[in-house]
N, C-alpha and C positions, 0 to 999 in steps of 0.2 A: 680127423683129429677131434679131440673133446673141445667144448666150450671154453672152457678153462686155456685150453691150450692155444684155443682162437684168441681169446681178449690177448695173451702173453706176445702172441705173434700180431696183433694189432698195434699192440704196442710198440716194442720193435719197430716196424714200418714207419711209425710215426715218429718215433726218434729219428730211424734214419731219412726222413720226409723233411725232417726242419733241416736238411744239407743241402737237397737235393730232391726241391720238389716237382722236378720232368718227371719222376722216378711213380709216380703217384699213379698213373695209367698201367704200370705194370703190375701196383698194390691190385687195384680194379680189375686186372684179366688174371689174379691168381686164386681169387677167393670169392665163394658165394655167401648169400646171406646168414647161411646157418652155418657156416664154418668148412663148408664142405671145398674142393677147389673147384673151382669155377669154369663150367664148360660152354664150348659156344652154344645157344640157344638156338632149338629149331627155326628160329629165325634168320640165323645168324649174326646178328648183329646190336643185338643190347644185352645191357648189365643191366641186374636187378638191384644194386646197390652199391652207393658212392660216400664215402668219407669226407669230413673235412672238419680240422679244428678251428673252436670257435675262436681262441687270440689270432692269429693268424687269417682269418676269413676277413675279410674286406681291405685287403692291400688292392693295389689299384688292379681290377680284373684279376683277384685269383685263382691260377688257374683248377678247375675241380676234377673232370675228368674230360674223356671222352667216346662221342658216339661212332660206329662204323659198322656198315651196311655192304651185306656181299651185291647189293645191284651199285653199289658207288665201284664206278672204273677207272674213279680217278682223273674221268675227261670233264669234269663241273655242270653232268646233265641232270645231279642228284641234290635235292635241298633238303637240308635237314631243320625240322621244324618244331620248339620247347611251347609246354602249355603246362598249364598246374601253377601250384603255391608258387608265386615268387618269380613266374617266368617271364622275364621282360623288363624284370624293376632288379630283383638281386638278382636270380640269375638270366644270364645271357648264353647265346648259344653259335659258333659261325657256322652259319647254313650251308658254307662250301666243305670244310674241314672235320665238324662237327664236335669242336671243343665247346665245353662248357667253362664259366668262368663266373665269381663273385662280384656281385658289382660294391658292397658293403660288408661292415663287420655285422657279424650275425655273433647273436648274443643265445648260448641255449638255456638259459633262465628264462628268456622269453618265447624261444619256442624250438624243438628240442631234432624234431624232421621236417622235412620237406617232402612232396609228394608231387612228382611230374609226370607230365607225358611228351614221349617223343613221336616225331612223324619224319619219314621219308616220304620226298612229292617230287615227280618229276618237274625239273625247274621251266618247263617249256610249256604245260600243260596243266600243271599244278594237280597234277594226279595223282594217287597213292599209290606207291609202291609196294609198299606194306602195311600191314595195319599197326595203327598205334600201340605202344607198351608203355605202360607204368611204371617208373622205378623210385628209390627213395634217395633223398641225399640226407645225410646224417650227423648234426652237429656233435663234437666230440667235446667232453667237458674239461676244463682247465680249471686251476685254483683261484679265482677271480675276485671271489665274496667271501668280505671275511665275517666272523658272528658276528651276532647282532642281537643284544636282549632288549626285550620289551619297553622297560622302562630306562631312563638315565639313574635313576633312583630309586629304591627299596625302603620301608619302614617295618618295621617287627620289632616283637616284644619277645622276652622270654622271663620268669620268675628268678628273684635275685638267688643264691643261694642255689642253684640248677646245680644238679649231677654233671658231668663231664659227661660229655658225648650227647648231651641233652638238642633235641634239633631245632633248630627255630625257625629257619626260611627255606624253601627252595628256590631258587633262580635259576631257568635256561636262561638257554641263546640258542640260535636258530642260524641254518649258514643255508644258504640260496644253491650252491652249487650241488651236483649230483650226489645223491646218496647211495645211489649201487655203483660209483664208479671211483675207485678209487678211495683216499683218504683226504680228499676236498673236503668230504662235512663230516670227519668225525673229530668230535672238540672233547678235550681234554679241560678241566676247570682247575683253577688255583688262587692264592691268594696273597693280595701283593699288599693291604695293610688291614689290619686288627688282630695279629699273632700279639703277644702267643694264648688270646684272651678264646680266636673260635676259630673253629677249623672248617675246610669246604671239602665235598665228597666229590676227587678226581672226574668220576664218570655222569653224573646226575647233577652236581652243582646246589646240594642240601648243606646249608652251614650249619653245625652245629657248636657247644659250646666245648674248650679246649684246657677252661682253666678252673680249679673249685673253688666255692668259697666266694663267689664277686657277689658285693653284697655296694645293693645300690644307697643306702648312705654313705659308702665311700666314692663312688664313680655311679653317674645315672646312664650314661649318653657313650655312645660308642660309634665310629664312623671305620665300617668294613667295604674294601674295594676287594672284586673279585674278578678275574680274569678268566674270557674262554678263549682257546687258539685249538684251530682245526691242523689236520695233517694229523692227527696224533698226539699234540703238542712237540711234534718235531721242529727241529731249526730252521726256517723260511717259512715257517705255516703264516697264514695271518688270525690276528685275535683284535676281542673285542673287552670291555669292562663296564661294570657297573658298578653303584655305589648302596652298600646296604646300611640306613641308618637304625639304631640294636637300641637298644631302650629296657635298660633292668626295671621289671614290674614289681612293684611292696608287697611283701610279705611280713605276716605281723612276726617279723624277727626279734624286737625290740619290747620291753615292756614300759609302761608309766614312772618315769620317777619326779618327785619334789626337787626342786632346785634347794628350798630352804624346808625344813621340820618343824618349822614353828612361826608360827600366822598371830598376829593381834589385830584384834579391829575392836572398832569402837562405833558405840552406837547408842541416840538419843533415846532416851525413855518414852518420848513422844512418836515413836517411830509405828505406823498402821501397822497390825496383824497382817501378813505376809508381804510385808515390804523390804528389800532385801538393805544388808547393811553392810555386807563385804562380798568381795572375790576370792578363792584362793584357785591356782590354775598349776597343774603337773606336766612335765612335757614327755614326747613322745614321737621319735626322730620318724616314726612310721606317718605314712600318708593315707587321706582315704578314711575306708572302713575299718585299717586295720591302726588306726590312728583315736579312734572313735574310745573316750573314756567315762567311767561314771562312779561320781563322786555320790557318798553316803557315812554319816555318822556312828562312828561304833556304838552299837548298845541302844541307838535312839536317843533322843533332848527330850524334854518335857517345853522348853521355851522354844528351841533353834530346830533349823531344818535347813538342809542341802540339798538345791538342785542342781541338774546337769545343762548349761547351756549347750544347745545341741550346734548353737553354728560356730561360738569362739573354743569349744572345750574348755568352758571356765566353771568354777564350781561354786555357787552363788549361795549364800548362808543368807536365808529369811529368818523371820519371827514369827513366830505358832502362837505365841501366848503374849498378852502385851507386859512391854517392861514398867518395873515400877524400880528408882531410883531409890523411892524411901525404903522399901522393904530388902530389895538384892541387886548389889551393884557389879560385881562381877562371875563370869562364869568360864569355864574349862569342860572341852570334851574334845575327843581326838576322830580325824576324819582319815575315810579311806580311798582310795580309788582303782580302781580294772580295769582294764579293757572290756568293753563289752563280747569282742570275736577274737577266738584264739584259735592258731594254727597245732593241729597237733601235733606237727613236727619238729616245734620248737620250744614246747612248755615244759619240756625234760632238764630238771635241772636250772631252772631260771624261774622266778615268782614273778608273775605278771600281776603285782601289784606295789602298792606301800601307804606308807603312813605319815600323818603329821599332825602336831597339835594346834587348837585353835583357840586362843585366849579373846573373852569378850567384854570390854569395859562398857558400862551404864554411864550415860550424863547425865545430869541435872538439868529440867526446862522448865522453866514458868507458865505451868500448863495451865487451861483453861478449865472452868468448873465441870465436873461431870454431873449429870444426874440419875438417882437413881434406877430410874426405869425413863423408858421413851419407846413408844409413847405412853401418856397418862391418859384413862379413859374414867371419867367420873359423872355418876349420877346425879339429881336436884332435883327436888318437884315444883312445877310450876306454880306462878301466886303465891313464891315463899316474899318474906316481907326484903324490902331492902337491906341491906347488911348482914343478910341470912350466911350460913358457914356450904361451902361449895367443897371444898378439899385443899390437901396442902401437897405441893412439891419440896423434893428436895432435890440441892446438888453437894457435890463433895469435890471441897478443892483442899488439898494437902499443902501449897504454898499460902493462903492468904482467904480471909473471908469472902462472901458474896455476899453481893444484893441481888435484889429479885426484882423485877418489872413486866410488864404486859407489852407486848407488842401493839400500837395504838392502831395501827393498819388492818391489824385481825379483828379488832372490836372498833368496830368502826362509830356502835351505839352507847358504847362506853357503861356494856352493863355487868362485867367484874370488875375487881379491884383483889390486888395482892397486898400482901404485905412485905417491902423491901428485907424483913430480915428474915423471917421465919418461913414465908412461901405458904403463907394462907392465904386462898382465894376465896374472896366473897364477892356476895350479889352489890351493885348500887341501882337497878330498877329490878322491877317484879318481873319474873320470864312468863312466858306465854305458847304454850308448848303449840297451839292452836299457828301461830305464827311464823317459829321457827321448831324443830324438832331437834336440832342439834347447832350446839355454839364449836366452831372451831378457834381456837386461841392459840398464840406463841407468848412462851413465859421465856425470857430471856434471863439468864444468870449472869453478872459481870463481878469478875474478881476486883475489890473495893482497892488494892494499890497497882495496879495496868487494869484500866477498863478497857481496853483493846482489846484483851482477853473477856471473851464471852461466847456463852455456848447456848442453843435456842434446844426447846425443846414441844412441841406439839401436845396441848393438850383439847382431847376432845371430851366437853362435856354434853350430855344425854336431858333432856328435859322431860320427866316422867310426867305422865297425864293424872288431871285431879278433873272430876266431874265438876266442872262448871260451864257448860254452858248446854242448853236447852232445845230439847229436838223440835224442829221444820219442817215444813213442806218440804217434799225434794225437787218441787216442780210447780210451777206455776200453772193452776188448772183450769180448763174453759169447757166450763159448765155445764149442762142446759137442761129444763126440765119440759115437756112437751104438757100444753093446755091439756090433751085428751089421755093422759097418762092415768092409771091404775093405782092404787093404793098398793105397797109393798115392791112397786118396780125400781131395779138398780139402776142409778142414774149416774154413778162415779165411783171407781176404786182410787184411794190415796193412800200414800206412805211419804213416810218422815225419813231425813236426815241428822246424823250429829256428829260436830267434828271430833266429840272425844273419840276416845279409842277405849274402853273399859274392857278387863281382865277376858272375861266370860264371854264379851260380843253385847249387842245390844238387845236390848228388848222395849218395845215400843207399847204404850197403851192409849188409844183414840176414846176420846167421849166427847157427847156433844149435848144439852140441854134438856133434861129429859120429861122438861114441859113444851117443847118445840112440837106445834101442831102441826106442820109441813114434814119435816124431815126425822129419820132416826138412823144411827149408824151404827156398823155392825164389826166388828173385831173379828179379825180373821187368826191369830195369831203367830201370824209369818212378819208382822212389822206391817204391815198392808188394812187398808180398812173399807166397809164397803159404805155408798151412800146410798138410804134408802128412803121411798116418799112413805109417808105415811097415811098421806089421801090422795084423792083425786079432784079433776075439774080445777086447773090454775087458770088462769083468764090474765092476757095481760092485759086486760082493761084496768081491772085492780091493784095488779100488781106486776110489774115488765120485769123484776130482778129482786132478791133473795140473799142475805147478808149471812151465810152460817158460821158460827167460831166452834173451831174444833179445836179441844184442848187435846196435847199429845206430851204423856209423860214417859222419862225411863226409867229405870229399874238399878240407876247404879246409887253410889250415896256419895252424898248429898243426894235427893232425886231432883231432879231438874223439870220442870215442865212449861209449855209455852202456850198461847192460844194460838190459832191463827182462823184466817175469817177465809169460807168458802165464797165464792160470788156463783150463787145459781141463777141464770136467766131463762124467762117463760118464753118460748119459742111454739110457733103453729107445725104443726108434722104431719103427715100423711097416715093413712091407716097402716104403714109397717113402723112408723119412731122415725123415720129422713125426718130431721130437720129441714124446711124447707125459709121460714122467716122468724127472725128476734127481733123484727124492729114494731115498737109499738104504733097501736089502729091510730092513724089519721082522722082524726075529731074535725067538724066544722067550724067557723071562728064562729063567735060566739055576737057579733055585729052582721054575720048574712054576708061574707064574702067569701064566697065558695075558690075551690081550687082552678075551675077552670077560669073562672072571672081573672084570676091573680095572670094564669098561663096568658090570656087573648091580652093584657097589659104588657106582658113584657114580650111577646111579639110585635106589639106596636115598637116600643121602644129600640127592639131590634132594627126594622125595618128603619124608622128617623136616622137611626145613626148609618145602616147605607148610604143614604139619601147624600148625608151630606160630603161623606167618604167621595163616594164619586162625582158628585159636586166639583169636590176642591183637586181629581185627579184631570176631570174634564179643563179647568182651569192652567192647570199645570202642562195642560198637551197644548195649548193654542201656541199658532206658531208667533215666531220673534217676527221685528216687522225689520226687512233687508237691510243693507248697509246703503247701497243704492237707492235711492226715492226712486226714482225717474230715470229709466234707462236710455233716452233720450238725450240726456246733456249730463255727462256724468262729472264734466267740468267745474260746474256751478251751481252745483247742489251744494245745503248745509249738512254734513253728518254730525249728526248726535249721535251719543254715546250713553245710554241709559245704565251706566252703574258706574259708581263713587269709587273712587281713587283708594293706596292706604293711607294718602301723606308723605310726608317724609321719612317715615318707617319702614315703607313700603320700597323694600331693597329689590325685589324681584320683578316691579312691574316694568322699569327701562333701566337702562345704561345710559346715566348719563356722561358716561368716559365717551361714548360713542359719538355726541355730539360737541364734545371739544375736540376731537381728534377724527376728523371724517377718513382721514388713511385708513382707519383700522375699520371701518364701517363692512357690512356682509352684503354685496350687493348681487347677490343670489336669491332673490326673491321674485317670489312666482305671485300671480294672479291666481287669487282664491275668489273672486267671482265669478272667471269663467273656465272651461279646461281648454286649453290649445289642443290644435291638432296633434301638432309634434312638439318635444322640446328640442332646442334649440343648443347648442353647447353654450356652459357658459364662455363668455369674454367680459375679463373682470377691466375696467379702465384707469388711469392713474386719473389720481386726484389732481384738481385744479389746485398749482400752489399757490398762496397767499391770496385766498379769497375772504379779502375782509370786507366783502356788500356780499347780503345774500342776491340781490338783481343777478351781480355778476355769476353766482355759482349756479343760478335755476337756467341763464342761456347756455353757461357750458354745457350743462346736464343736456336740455334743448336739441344744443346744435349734435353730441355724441348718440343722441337717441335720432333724430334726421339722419345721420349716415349711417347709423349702422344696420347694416341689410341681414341684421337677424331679426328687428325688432319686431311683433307682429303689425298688420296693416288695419289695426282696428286701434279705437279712441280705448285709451286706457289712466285707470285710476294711479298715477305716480305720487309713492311719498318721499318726499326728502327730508331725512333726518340728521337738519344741518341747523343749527340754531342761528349762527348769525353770529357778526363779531358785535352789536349794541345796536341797543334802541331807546327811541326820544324817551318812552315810557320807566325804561331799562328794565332789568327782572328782576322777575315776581320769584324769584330763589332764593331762599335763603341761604345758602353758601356764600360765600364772602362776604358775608354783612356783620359780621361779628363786633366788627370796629364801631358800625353804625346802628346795632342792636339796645343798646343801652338809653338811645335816643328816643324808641319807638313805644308807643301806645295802643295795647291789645285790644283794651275795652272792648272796642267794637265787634272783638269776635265770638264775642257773648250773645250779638245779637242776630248771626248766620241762621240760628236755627241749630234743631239737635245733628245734625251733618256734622255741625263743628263744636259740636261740647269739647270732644277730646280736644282740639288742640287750642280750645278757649284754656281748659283746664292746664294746658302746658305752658304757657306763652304768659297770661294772667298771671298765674302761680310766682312763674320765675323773677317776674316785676315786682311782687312784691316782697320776695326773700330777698331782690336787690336794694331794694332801697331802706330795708329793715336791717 
C-alpha cells in the first residue's frame, strides 16, 4: 500500500485501540515500518517497529507490545532481555512472557522515538540465544499544545489618515505539537476586539487597517486582541491570544490657525533694542515636527520684528529700532504664520497658513539723560594754565533739564572741573603728560526734577607732549682713564635720554668745554657720543679723578638742554688698558710713622685683648666647690649657699603651700650626690597627722626611714620640708603681718648693703606714702 494509505490505516488502528487496546499486538504483526505488511523475520521473532499514543502512554504499565522467539517453547527456559533509551525506567519488559509495557506518560514534544534492543538468553546459563535486534517505539501525536505567541503584548504604529488595507504588525503563535501530523499545529488567526477599525490575515496573522479616514486628533490609542486556534480553527481546536496596542502616528493633516485676528500690545519707550514686548501664539492640533510653526511680519517693520520660539511655538515681537514716545506713539502691521514641513498629501485644497493683526501702543517713561556720543575721546596739551578749556559734553533729555558732574572717584587728584549746566570741562592743575599720558573720567548727567535718573558717560582725555623737559644721561657711568694712556684714545661712549616724545623722534647733540686740556668729545650722530683724551701721562699722584660737564641738547622747540658732569677716574693698567687699581699711592705720614710700625701696634693690641678673653674663660671653668664639705660626717656639716634669693617676688624658687600642707609634699626624691646601685620602687608614706612640734614629725620621719627595708644602708643627706607649727623667734614672713605692718620700721634696710636696695626701696617707700 502507499504511504498515504499507511498513516489512514494507522489511524484506524488507533481509533480502534482506544476500545480495545489487547488488539495492539495484532496492529504490530500486520505492518512493517514502511507500510509494507509485516513478515516474520529471518529471525523469527522481533518487530522492527511499535506504536504508542502519547495521551494515553503512562496509565499504570501500558501495555506496548510484544516480543516472541521461535527457541521460547513455552516451558520458561527463555528470558527475554530490554536495553536502549528508556529501558528499565519507562519501559519495562517480562522476561518470561516478553510484553513490553510503559511505566509513564511520555510527552512527544519532548522526545518523539525510542530506540531499543532486545535479547534472548537462556535463563539457566544466561546465554544468547540469538543475537540482539533493534527496533523503535514511536510516540504518536495528540492535540495537546495550544498556540502560544511570543509576547502577551504588542505596540505599533501606523500613519493617521492610512489607506484601508494598509499593514501595521505581524503577530504569530507557535503550537508545539506535530507539524506533519495531522491538523495539531495548523492555526488559523482572528480577531476578537478592534473591529471594525483593523483587520487580521486568517493564515499569517498580519493586521492591517479596516477603516478610512482615522485621523488621530480624533482617537490616538487603539487596544486590538487577536486570536490563534490550531486544528484549523475547527470546533475543539485549542487557541491562544494576544494583545496589540495601535497608536495613530501625526501627520501634518492640519494647518496653523489664530484663535483671535487681532493682537494689542503695549510697550515702554524705554524698552532695549531687541527686547521683546509681546507674544502672539497660533494653534495647531498636529504634534511634533509636523506641529513646528513660524511666525514673520508681512512686508518687514522698520521698528518691530518677530521671532519664532522654537520650544513654546510662540511668536515673540521685539524692537529693531528704539522707541521714542515724543516723536511716534503707535503702530500697526500684520503678521503671518506656516508650518515649516508640509505633507504633500494634504496641502491640496487647504492653506497651511493665516493671518492677524498686531497693534502697538508707546508709553511714556521719565527716561534718563542721554548723551550724545560715548565714549568722548579729547585732546589737551600739557602745562596748559589752570582753568584752560578741555572740551564739552552733552546729554539730551526730552523730559527735564540736566546737570553735569565728575565722578570724584575717577579724578581722584581733582585736576578737571565741569560746568553743571553746559558740560564744559576744564583743567584746575596744570597736566603733566610726563606723569600720566592719559586722564580717564566719568561725567555723570542727572535729570534736575528725579536725580535718581542719571546716565554716566566715559570720557577719555589724551595729554599731548610740549617740549619741556631736558635730555640725561641714560645711565650712570664708571669711568676710568689709564696713567699710561695715549692722546686721542676712547675712553667712554654715552647717550642721553628724554621723556618727551616729539613729532620726528629725537635728536640729541653732546658738547663738552672746548678749552678742556684733558678731554674732547666726539658726536657720532646716532644720539650716542664718544669720550676722548686729548693727552697723555695722568698720574694719580696729581690728580685720582676728573669732574667732565657734558652739555646735551635736542632739536625740538622750545630746545631743552641740560649739563650733566662725567666722573673720570685715573686708574694704573697694564700694557693691554686691564684696569688693574684706582685707588690712590699711599704716601708716608709726614711725623715718620710708617705703615708697618702702625700693623706691629695693632698686633700688639690684638694679642692683649686674647689675653684677657681667655683670662676671664679660664675663670669661668674653675669648678664650684661641693655641696658636701666633708664626706665624712655629712650630718654636721654647715651648707652654704653662694647665690641670693629673688625675695618675695621670687614665685618660682619654693612653694610655700608645700610647707603648710606637708600631705601634698613629693616624697620622690633621689640623691643627687651620689647614684645607687639600683632604684628602689617608690613607697610613698602617710603623713603624721597633727604634728604641731617639728621634734615629733623628724622621729616619725626617723623611725619610717629605720624600718623601711628599701632605704639604702649608707648615711644620707635628708631634707624635711616641714616648717613647723611656731617659734619663740616666730617668722621672718611676711604673710600674715599685714595687721602688724603699719607698726614696723624699715630704716634699717637701708643699711644691708646693695643686696637689699630693692627691697629698702619697697618697704621705705610704702612708710612713707603711709603716713603722708
Amino acid at each position: 500500500i502507499s504511504p498515504e494509505h499507511f498513516v489512514l490505516v494507522i489511524m484506524c488502528v488507533q481509533l480502534f485501540c482506544l476500545f480495545n487496546t489487547s488488539q495492539i499486538s495484532c496492529i504490530q504483526s500486520c505492518f512493517k515500518s514502511d507500510g509494507r505488511i509485516l513478515q516474520r523475520s529471518k529471525r523469527g521473532w522481533m518487530w522492527n517497529q511499535f506504536f504508542l499514543l502519547e495521551e494515553y502512554a503512562g496509565n499504570d504499565h501500558q501495555y506496548v507490545g510484544k516480543l516472541h522467539s521461535n527457541m521460547d517453547k513455552g516451558d520458561g527456559t527463555v528470558k527475554y532481555v530490554l536495553t536502549g533509551d528508556g529501558a528499565g525506567t519507562l519501559f519495562l519488559i517480562d522476561e518470561k512472557s516478553g510484553d513490553i509495557h510503559a511505566t509513564k506518560r511520555l510527552d512527544r514534544e519532548e522526545k518523539a522515538m525510542y530506540t531499543l534492543h532486545a535479547k534472548v538468553l537462556d535463563r539457566s546459563t544466561n546465554a544468547e540465544l540469538e543475537p540482539d535486534t533493534e527496533f523503535n517505539i514511536k510516540i504518536h501525536d495528540i492535540n495537546d499544545n495550544e498556540p502560544k505567541f511570543a509576547r502577551e503584548i504588542y505596540f505599533a504604529s501606523v500613519p493617521e489618515m492610512s489607506e484601508v488595507g494598509t499593514s501595521v504588525v505581524t503577530v504569530t503563535a507557535t503550537d508545539a505539537d506535530d507539524q506533519t501530523y495531522g491538523n495539531s499545529a495548523k492555526l488559523v488567526y482572528s480577531i476578537l476586539q478592534g473591529q471594525p477599525y483593523f483587520s487580521v490575515d486568517s493564515e499569517n496573522g498580519t493586521i492591517k487597517t479596516a477603516l478610512p479616514g482615522m485621523d488621530r486628533e480624533v482617537k490616538e490609542n487603539y487596544q486590538v486582541v487577536i486570536q490563534a486556534k490550531d486544528m484549523a480553527g475547527q470546533m475543539g481546536g485549542l487557541s491562544g491570544t494576544t494583545t496589540v496596542s495601535i497608536t495613530l502616528s501625526d501627520v501634518n493633516d492640519s494647518p496653523p490657525r489664530f484663535a483671535n485676528h487681532s493682537f494689542r500690545v503695549t510697550a515702554v519707550e524705554s524698552t532695549e533694542i531687541g527686547g521683546a514686548i509681546g507674544h502672539i501664539k497660533a494653534d495647531d492640533p498636529d504634534v511634533g515636527r509636523n506641529a513646528e510653526m513660524e511666525y514673520s511680519i508681512v512686508g518687514g517693520h522698520d521698528t518691530f520684528n518677530i521671532i519664532t520660539d522654537q520650544t513654546t511655538q510662540e511668536g515673540v515681537i521685539v524692537i529693531k529700532k528704539a522707541l521714542d514716545y515724543e516723536s511716534k506713539r503707535d503702530y500697526e502691521f500684520r503678521v503671518e504664520v506656516k508650518n515649516t514641513y508640509l505633507d504633500a498629501r494634504f496641502i491640496h485644497g487647504l492653506q497651511f497658513k493665516d493671518y492677524a493683526t498686531v497693534r502697538v501702543t508707546v508709553e511714556d517713561v521719565d527716561e534718563p539723560p542721554v548723551f550724545t556720543r560715548n565714549p568722548y575721546i579729547i585732546e589737551v596739551h600739557e602745562d596748559t594754565a589752570a582753568g584752560s578749556f578741555v572740551g564739552v559734553v552733552s546729554a539730551r533729555d526730552p523730559d527735564a533739564d540736566n546737570k553735569y558732574s565728575i565722578d570724584r572717584h575717577t579724578d581722584l587728584e581733582r585736576l578737571f572741573n565741569i560746568d553743571s549746566v553746559n558740560g564744559t570741562i576744564t583743567t584746575l592743575k596744570a597736566l603733566d603728560r610726563e606723569m600720566s599720558k592719559w586722564h580717564n573720567i566719568s561725567v555723570v548727567a542727572t535729570e534736575i526734577n528725579n536725580p535718581r535718573q542719571t546716565t554716566r558717560v566715559p570720557v577719555f582725555i589724551k595729554v599731548l607732549d610740549v617740549n619741556d623737559n631736558a635730555p640725561e644721561f641714560a645711565m650712570s657711568y664708571d669711568t676710568f682713564v689709564c696713567e699710561n694712556v695715549k692722546a686721542g684714545q676712547l675712553i667712554q661712549t654715552i647717550s642721553a635720554v628724554d621723556t618727551d616724545e616729539p613729532l620726528v623722534g629725537h635728536k640729541f647733540v653732546f658738547s663738552i668745554s672746548p678749552t678742556n686740556p684733558n678731554f674732547t668729545i666726539v658726536d657720532r650722530e646716532d644720539n650716542t657720543a664718544n669720550i676722548v683724551t686729548r693727552r697723555g701721562g695722568f698720574s694719580r699722584r696729581e690728580m685720582n679723578m676728573y669732574f667732565l660737564p657734558v652739555v646735551i641738547s635736542d632739536n625740538d622747540y622750545p630746545i631743552q638742554s641740560s649739563t650733566s658732569t662725567l666722573i673720570v677716574r685715573v686708574c694704573a693698567c697694564d700694557s693691554r688698558g686691564n684696569m688693574q687699581s684706582c685707588n690712590p699711592e699711599v704716601l708716608p705720614f709726614s711725623d715718620g710713622l710708617t705703615t708697618g710700625a702702625l700693623v706691629a701696634i695693632l698686633l700688639c693690641v690684638i694679642i692683649l685683648l686674647m689675653i684677657v678673653v681667655l683670662f676671664a674663660a679660664l675663670r669661668r671653668q674653675r669648678k664650684k666647690e661641693p655641696l658636701i664639705i666633708s664626706k665624712e660626717d655629712v650630718r654636721d656639716n654647715v651648707v652654704s649657699y653662694n647665690d641670693e634669693g629673688g625675695g618675695e617676688e621670687d614665685t618660682q624658687a619654693f612653694d610655700i603651700g608645700t610647707l603648710r600642707n606637708p600631705e601634698v609634699m613629693d616624697a620622690n626624691k633621689l640623691r643627687r650626690d651620689i647614684i645607687p646601685e639600683m632604684l628602689f620602687p617608690f613607697r610613698r608614706t602617710s603623713p603624721i597627722k597633727d604634728n604641731t612640734d617639728v621634734r615629733d614629725f623628724i622621729n616619725g620621719r626617723l623611725q619610717e626611714n629605720d624600718s623601711d627595708p628599701t632605704a639604702p644602708p649608707y648615711d644620707s643627706l635628708a631634707t624635711y620640708a616641714y616648717e613647723g607649727s611656731g617659734s619663740l623667734a616666730e617668722s621672718l614672713s611676711s604673710l600674715e603681718s599685714a595687721a602688724t605692718e603699719g607698726d614696723q620700721d624699715y630704716d634699717y634696710l637701708s643699711n644691708w648693703g646693695p643686696q637689699f636696695k630693692k627691697l629698702a626701696e619697697m618697704y621705705i617707700g610704702r612708710s612713707v606714702d603711709r603716713e603722708a
